[in-house]
C-alpha positions as CSV (number, residue, x, y, z in Angstrom):
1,X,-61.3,4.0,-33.2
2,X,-59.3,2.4,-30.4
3,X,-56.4,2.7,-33.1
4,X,-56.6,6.4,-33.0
5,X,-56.8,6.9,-29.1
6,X,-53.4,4.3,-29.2
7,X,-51.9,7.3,-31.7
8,X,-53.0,10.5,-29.3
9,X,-51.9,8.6,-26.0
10,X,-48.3,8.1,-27.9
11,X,-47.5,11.6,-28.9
12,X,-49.2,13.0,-25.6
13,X,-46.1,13.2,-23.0
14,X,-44.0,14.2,-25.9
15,X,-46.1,16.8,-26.5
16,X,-46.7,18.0,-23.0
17,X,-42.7,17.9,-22.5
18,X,-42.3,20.2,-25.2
19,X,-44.8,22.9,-24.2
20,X,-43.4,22.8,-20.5
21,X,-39.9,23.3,-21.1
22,X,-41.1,26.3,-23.5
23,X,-43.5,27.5,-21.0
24,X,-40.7,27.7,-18.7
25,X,-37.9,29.2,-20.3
26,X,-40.4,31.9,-21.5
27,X,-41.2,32.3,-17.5
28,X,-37.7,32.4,-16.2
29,X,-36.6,34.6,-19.7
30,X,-39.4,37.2,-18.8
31,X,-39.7,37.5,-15.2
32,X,-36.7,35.7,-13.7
33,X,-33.7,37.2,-11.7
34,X,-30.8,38.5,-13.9
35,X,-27.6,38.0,-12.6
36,X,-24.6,40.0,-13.6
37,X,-22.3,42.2,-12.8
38,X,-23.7,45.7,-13.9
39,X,-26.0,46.8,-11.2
40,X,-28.5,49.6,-12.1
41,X,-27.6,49.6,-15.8
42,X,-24.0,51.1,-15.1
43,X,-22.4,50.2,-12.1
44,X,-20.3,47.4,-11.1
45,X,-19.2,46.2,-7.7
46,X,-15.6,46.3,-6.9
47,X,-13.8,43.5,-5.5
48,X,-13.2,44.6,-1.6
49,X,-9.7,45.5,-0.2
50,X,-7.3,42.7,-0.7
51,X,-9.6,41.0,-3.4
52,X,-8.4,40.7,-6.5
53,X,-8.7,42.5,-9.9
54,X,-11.9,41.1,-12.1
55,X,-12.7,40.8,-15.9
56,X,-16.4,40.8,-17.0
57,X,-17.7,40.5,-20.6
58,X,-20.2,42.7,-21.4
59,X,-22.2,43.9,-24.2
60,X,-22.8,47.6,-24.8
61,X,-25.7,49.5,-26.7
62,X,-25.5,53.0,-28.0
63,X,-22.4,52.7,-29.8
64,X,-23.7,51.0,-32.8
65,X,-27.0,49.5,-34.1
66,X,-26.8,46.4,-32.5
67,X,-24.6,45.8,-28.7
68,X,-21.0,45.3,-29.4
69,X,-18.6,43.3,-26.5
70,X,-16.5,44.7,-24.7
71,X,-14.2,43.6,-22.1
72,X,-14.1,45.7,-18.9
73,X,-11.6,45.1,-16.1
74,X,-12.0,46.4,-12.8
75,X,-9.7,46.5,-9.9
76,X,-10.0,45.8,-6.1
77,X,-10.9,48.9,-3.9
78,X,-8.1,50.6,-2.3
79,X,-7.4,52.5,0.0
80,X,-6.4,56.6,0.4
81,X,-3.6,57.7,2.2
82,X,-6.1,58.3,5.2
83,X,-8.1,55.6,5.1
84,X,-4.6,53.3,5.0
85,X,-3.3,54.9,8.1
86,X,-7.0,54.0,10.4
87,X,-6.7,50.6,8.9
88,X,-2.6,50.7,10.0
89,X,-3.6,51.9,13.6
90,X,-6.2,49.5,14.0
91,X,-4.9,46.5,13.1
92,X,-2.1,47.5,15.9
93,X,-4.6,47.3,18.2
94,X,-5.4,44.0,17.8
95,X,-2.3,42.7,16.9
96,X,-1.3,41.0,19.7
97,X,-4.5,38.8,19.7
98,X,-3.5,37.9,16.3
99,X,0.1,36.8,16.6
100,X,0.9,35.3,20.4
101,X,-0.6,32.2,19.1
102,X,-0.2,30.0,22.3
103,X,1.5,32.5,24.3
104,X,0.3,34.1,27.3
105,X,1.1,37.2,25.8
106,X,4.3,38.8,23.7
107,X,5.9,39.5,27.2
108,X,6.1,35.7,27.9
109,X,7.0,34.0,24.1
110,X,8.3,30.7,24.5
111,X,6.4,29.2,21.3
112,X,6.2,30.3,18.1
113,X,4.7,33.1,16.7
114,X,1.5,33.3,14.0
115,X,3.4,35.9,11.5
116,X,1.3,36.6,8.5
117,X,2.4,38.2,5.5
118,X,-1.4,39.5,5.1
119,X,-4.0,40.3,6.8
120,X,-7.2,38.8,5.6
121,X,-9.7,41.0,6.4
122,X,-8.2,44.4,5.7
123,X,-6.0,43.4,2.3
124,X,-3.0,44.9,4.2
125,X,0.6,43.4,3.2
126,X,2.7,42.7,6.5
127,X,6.7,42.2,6.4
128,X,8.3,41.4,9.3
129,X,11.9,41.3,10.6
130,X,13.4,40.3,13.7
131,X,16.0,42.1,15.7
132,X,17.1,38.5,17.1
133,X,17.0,36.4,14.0
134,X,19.2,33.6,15.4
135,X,16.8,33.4,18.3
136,X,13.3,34.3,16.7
137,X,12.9,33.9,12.9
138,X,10.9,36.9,10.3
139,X,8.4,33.9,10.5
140,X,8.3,33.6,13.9
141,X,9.9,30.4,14.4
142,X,12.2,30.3,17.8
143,X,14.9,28.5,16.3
144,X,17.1,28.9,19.9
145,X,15.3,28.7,23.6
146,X,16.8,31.2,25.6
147,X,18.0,30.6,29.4
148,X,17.2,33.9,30.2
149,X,14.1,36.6,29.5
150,X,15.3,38.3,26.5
151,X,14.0,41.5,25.0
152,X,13.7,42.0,21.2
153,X,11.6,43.7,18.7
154,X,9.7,43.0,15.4
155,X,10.0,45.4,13.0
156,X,7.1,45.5,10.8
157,X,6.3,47.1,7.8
158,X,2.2,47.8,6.8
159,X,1.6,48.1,3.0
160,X,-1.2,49.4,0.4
161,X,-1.2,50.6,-2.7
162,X,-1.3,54.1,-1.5
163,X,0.3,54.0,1.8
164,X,2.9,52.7,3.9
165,X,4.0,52.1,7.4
166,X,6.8,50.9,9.9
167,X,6.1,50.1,13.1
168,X,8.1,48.1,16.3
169,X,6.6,45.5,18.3
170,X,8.5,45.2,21.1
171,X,8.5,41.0,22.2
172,X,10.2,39.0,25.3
173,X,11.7,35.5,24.8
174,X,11.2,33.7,28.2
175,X,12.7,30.3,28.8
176,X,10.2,27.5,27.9
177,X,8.3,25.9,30.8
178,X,9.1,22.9,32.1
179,X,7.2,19.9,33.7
180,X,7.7,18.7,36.9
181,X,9.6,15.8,35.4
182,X,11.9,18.3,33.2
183,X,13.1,20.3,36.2
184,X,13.7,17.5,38.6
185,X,16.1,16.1,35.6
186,X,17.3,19.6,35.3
187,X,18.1,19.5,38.9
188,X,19.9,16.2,38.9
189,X,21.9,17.3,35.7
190,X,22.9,20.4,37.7
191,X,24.3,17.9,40.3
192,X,26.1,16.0,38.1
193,X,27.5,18.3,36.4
194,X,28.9,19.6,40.0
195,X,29.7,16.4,40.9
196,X,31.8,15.7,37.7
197,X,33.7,18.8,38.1
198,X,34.3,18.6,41.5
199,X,36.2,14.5,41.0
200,X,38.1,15.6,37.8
201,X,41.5,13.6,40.0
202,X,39.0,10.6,41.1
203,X,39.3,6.8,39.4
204,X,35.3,7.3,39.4
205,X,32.8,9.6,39.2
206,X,30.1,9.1,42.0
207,X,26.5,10.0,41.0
208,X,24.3,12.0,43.5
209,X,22.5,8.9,46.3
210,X,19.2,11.3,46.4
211,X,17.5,14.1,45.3
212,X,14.7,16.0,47.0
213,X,14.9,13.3,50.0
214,X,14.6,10.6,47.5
215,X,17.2,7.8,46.8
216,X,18.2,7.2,43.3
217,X,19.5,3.8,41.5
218,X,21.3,4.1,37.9
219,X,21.1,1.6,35.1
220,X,22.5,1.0,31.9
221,X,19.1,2.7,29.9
222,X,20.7,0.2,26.7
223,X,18.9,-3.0,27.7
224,X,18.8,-5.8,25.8
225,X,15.6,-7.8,25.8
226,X,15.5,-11.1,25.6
227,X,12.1,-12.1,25.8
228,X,11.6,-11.7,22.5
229,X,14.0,-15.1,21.8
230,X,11.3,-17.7,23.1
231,X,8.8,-16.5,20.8
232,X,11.5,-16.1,17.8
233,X,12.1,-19.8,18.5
234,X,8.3,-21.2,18.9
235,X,7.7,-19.0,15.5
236,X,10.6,-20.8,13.8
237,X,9.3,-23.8,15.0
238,X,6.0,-24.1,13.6
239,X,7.4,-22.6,10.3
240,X,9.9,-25.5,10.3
241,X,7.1,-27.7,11.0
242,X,4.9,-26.0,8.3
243,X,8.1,-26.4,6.2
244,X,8.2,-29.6,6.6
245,X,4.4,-30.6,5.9
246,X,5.0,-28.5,2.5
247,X,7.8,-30.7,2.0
248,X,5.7,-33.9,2.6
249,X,3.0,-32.9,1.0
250,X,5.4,-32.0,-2.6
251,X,6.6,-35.1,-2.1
252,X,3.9,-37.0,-2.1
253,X,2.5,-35.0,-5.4
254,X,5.9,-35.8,-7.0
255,X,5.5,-39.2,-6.1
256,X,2.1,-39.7,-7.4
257,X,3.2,-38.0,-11.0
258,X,5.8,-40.1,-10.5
259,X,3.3,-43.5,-10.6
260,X,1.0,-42.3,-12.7
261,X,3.7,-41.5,-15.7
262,X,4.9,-44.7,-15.1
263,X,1.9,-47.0,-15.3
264,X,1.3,-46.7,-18.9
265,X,4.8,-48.1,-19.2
266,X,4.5,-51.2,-16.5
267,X,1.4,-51.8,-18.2
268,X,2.9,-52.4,-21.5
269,X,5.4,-54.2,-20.5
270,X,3.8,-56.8,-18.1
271,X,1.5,-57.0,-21.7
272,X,4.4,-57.8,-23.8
273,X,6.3,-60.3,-21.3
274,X,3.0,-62.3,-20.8
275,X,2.6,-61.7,-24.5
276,X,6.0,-63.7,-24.8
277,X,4.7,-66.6,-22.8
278,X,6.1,-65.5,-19.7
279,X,3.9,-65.7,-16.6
280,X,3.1,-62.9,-14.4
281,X,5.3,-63.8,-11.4
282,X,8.5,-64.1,-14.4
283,X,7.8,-60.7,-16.2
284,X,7.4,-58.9,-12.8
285,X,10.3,-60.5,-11.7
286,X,12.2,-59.5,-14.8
287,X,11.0,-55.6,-14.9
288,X,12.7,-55.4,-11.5
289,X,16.0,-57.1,-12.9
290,X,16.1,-54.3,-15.3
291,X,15.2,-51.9,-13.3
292,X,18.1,-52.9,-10.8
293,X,20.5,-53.6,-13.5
294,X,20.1,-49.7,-14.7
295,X,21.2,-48.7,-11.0
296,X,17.8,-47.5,-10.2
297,X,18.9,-44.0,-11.2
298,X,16.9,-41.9,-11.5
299,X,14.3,-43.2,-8.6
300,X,11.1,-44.0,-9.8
301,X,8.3,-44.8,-7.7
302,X,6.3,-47.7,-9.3
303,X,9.4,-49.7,-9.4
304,X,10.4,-49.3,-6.4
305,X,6.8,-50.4,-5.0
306,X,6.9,-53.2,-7.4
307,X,10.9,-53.8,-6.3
308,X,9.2,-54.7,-2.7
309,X,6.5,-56.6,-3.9
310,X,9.0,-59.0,-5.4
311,X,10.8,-59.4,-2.5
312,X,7.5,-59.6,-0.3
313,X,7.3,-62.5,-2.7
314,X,10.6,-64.1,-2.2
315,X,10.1,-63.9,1.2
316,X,7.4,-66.4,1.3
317,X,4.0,-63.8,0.9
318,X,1.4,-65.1,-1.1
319,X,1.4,-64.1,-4.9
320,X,-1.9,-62.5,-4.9
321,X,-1.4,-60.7,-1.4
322,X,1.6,-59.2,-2.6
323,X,0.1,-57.6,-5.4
324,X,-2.4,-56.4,-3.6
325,X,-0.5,-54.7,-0.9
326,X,1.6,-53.3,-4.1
327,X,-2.0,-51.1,-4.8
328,X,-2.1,-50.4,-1.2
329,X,0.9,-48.7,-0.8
330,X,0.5,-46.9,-4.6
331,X,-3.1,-45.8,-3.5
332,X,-3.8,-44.5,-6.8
333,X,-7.2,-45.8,-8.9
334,X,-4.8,-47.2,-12.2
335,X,-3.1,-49.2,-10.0
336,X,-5.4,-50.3,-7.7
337,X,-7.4,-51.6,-10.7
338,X,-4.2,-53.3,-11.8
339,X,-3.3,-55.0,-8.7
340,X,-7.1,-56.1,-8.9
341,X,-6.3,-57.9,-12.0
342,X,-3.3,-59.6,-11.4
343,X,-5.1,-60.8,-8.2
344,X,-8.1,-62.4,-9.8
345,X,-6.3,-64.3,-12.6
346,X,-3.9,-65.6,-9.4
347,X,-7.2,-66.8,-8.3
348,X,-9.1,-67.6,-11.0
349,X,-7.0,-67.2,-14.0
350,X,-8.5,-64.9,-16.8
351,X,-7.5,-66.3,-20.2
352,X,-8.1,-62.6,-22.1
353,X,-5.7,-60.8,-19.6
354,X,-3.3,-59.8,-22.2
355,X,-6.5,-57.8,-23.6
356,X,-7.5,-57.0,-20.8
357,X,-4.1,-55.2,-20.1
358,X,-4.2,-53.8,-23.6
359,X,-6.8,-51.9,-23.0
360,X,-5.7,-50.5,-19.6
361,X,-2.6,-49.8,-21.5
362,X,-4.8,-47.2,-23.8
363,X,-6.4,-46.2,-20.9
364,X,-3.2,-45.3,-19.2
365,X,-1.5,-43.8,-22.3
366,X,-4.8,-41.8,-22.6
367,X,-4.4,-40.4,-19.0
368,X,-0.2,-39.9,-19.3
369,X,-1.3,-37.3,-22.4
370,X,-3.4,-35.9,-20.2
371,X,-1.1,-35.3,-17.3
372,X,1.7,-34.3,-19.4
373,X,-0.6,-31.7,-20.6
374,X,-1.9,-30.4,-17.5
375,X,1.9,-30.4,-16.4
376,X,2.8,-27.8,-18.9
377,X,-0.3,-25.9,-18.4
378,X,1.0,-25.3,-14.9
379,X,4.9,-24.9,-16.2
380,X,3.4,-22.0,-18.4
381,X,1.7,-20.8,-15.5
382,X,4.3,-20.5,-13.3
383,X,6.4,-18.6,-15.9
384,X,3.8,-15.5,-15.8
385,X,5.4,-13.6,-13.2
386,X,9.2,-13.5,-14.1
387,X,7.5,-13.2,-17.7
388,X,5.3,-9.7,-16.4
389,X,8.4,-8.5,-14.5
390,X,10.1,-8.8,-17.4
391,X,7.8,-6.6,-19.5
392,X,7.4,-4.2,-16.4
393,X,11.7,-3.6,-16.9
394,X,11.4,-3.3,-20.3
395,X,8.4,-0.4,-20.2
396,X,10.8,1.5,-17.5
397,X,13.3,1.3,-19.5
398,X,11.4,2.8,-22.6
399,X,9.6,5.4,-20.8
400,X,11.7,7.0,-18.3
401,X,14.1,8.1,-20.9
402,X,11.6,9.0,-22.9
403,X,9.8,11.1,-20.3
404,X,13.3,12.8,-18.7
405,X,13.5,14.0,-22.8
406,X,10.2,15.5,-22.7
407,X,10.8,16.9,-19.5
């Protein structure tokens, strides 16, 4: 019984979904608003003047036994000859309003005008043309301030389909008003000017000692500034001293590849030479022999530490102290653990060194795989970039010709 309540509950919602959504698209087929173009079975709103032209598909009954399409296209409303000459008149009347932009008025035009080729409320075409077109542009651009008032016209042309019309608006260009500032430097160029004309024969040309009751200085306006030098040279500074921390710090991480590609080699060579019966003092003393005879070229860090151990040692320092100021100064684990060695059979003696030093010489191998590894992990790494730049050329140089042919 459950088992059949289960089953109903399932195909419930379902079921209800499917009854709304054809409940209500029989409501909103039946008794819903119906949009379209044709308005009381035949008629069909124009656009208004200035609109544009529409296309409606429709379907038409009558002509056959079923409705057949049709395509109807209806044009804006326009205008009679009358009706174009009101609309002419009375956009004149306002016209001013409409074009002074931010001029008093078009007695006093010392911006530009707002010429429009239409207007939008009426549909009416406009064409303009200046009697002054190297002072005041068919677009209304002043492309010259005048000195003077000057009186022009506009000549402007009102178009519809069924009628047209010229008429002249008549426009003064006034000079363009000046701040307080601009006519006091007006004034002094004046008196310059004077002053220049009037010393043509004179070694110098003396500039005006006041204007208005007020004493004027001259100065070369091309000043240099040099203030900006001091904090050129603290910035350079601190990125030479940045510099030179870099620098430190590379060199330190070259130095400690440096040791640790080394160690597996010192390791297997202090084996062998204490292998051969030598002692420890003899083969270090005989690694730095050959490392000297070769010219010490290239440098390589671990020999040179060891290089100074030796002579620590000639100089009278203690065997076992020397070695272990030789891990100090390496400050790296491998060889901190070897300078622990060599100490404690100094002090007291370790018969299984030599396999003892065997297997730090696997261990070292071991970790000198592992660097050189990582090392060309970040080799490949570094060759991304010129590797994408190079692909980026190639792809420009594939697809711009190949888009200038399909152009």
């Amino acid at each position: 019984m459950a088992k059949g309540k289960d089953g109903r509950r399932i195909w419930l919602l379902p079921a209800l979904c499917v009854i709304g959504s054809l409940g209500l698209f029989l409501a909103l087929t039946c008794f819903g608003p119906v949009e379209g173009p044709v308005e009381e079975g035949r008629r069909i709103r124009r656009a208004d003047y200035g609109g544009e032209a529409q296309s409606y598909e429709l379907l038409v009954e009558g002509l056959d036994q079923e409705p057949l399409p049709v395509t109807v296209e209806v044009g804006r409303r326009e205008y009679s000859a009358k009706e174009a000459m009101a609309v002419f008149y009375n956009l004149m009347n306002g016209l001013e309003e409409k074009i002074r932009g931010g001029n008093p008025s078009l007695m006093e035009v010392s911006q530009d005008l707002e010429l429009f080729s239409a207007d939008e409320e009426t549909g009416v075409e406009c064409q303009w043309q200046s009697s002054e077109p190297e002072r005041l542009s068919s677009a209304g651009e002043i492309r010259e301030p005048v000195a003077e008032p000057l009186d022009m016209t506009l000549f402007l042309k009102l178009r519809t389909e069924a009628k047209e019309a010229e008429f002249e608006v008549p426009v003064r260009l006034v000079p363009p008003a000046l701040t307080n500032q601009e006519k006091l430097l007006e004034q002094l160029g004046q008196m310059i000017r004077q002053a220049d004309d009037s010393q043509r024969g004179e070694e110098y040309l003396e500039l005006p000692e006041d204007l208005n009751g007020n004493s004027l200085s001259y100065r070369t306006a091309e000043s240099n500034d040099y203030g900006v030098l001091p904090v050129l040279g603290v910035l350079a500074a601190a990125l030479l001293f940045m510099r030179k921390q870099q620098d430190e710090r590379e060199a330190e991480k070259r130095r400690e590849r440096s040791l640790l590609l080394d160690h597996a080699e010192v390791v297997s060579k202090l084996m062998v030479f204490i292998g051969a019966g030598m002692t420890i003092r003899g083969a270090w003393e005989r690694m730095v022999k050959d490392y000297e005879a070769g010219g010490r070229k290239p440098e390589r860090a671990a020999y040179e530490e060891m290089r100074k151990t030796y002579f620590q040692m000639v100089n009278g320092m203690p065997e076992g102290e020397a070695y272990r100021e030789f891990g100090k100064r390496c400050r790296l684990q491998p060889y901190l653990k070897l300078s622990s060695l060599l100490e404690q059979n100094r002090k007291t003696g370790t018969r299984n060194l030599r396999e003892i030093l065997r297997e730090e010489m696997e261990d070292a191998f071991e970790l000198r795989k592992n660097l050189a590894r990582r090392m060309g992990e970040e080799a490949g790494t570094k060759l991304l970039l010129p590797l994408f730049m190079m692909l980026g050329t190639v792809m420009v140089m594939i697809m711009v010709p190949a888009m200038m042919t399909m152009g």
